[in-house]
C-alpha positions in Angstrom: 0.0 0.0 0.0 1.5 2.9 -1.5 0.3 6.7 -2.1 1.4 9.5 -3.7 1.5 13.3 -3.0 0.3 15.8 -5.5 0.4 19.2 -5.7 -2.3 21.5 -8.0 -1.7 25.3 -8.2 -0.3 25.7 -4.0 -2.7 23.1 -2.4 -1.3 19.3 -1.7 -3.3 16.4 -1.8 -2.8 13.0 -0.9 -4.1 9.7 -3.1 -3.6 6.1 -2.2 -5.4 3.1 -1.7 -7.0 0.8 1.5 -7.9 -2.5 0.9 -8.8 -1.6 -2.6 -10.4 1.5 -1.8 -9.2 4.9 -3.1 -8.7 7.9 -0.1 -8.3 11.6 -1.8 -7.9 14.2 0.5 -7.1 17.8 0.6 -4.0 18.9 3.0 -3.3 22.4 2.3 -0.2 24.1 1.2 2.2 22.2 3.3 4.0 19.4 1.8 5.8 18.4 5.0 1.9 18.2 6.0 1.2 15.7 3.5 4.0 13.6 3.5 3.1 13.8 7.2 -0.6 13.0 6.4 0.3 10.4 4.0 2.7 8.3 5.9 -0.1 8.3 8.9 -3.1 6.4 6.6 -0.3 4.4 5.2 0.5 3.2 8.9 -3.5 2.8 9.7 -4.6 1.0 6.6 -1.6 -1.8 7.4 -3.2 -2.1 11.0 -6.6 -2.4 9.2 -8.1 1.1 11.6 -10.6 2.0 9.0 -14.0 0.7 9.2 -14.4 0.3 5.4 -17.5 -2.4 5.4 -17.1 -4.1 2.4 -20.1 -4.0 -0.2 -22.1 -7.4 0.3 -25.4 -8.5 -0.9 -27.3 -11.6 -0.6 -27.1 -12.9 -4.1 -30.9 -13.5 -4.4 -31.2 -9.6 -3.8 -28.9 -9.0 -6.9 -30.8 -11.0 -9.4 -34.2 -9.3 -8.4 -32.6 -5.9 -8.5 -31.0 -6.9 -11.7 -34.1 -8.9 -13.0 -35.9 -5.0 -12.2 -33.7 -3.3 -14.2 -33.7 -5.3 -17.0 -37.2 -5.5 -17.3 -37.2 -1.7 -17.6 -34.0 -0.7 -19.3 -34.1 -4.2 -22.0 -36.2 -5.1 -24.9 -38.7 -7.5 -24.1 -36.5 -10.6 -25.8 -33.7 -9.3 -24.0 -34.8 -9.7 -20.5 -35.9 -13.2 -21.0 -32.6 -13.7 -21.9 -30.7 -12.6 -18.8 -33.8 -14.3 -16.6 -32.4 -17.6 -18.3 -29.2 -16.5 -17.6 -29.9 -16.1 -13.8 -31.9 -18.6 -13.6 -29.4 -21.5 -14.8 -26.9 -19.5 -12.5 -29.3 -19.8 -9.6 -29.7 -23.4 -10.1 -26.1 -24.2 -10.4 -25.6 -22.1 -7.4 -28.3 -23.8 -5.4 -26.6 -27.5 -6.6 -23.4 -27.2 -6.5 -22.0 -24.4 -4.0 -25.7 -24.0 -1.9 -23.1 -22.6 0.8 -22.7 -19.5 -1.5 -25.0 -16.9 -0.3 -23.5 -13.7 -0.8 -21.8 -11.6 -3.9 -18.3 -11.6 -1.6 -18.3 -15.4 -1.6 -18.1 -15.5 -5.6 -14.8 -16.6 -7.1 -13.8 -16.7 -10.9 -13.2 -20.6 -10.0 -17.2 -20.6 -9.3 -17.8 -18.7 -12.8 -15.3 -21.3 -14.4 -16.5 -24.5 -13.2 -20.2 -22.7 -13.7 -19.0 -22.9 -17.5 -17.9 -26.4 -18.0 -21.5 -27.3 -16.2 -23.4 -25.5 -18.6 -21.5 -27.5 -21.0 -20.9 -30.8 -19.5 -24.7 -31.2 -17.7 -28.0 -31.5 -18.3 -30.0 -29.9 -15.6 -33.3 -31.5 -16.6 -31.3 -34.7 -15.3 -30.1 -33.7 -12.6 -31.3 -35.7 -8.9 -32.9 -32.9 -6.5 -34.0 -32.9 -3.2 -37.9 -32.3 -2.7 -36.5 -28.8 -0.6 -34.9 -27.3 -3.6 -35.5 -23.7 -4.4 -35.9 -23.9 -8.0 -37.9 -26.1 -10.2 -35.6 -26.9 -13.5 -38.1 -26.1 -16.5 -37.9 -28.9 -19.4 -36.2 -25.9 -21.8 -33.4 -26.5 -19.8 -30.9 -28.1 -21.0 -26.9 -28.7 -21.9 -25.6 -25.6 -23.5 -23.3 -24.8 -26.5 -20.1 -23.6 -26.7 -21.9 -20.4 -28.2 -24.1 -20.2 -25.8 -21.5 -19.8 -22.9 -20.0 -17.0 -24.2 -23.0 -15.5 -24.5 -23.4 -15.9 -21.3 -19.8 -15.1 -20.6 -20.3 -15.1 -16.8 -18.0 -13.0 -15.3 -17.6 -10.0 -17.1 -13.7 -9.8 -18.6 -13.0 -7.4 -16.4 -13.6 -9.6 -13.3 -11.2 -9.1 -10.5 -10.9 -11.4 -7.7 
């Protein structure tokens, strides 16, 4: 964890970054100040002082946001297509990794394995308990190649 110190017209700033955050601030026309200043978050952002919660969802809660969205920001056609998409992401979810809950808990390893499923399975085959959340719709089935990268879950600039 490294900042820098800036300096625009006679003001100083400091920019660096806390467990993937960015911190601007503002010190003022002393650059003793801000090397001062600088070296200080440096020291609490190793000793983990800043109560930075980290952005977490319940998974569920994204798709029905996202499922919101789409149904008022995509063409008809469109949105059926991502529901599919979340749905057969959902279901893998619920199968495979039913201890992933939240958005922190996804990995690319979950999007990669997710891939070769899609591929590999067909869900319509697939032995459920009575108690799972989704019911598998006979449209289901084994994807193609094409098909995953149109899904292309994550995005490519995915960052773990």
């Amino acid at each position: 964890m490294m900042g820098i110190i800036y300096q625009r017209e006679i003001v100083y700033y400091v920019d660096l970054r806390i467990n993937g955050r960015r911190m601007r601030k503002r010190i003022g026309t002393s650059k003793k100040m801000a090397e001062t200043v600088l070296k200080d978050l440096e020291i609490k952002g190793i000793r983990r002082e800043f109560d930075f919660e980290p952005a977490d969802a319940p998974i569920a809660e994204l798709f029905k946001s996202f499922h919101e969205y789409s149904q008022t920001n995509h063409a008809p056609g469109t949105y059926r297509r991502y529901w599919e998409v979340t749905r057969n992401f959902g279901v893998y979810l619920a199968y495979y990794h039913p201890e992933v809950k939240l958005i922190s808990q996804l990995n690319l390893n979950i999007f990669e394995d997710y891939k070769t499923y899609r591929k590999n399975t067909d869900p319509t085959k697939l032995e459920l308990p009575d108690d799972f959340p989704f019911e598998i719709p006979a449209n289901c089935f084994r994807a193609k190649a094409k098909t995953i990268n149109y899904d292309d879950l994550p995005p490519k600039n995915w960052s773990s």
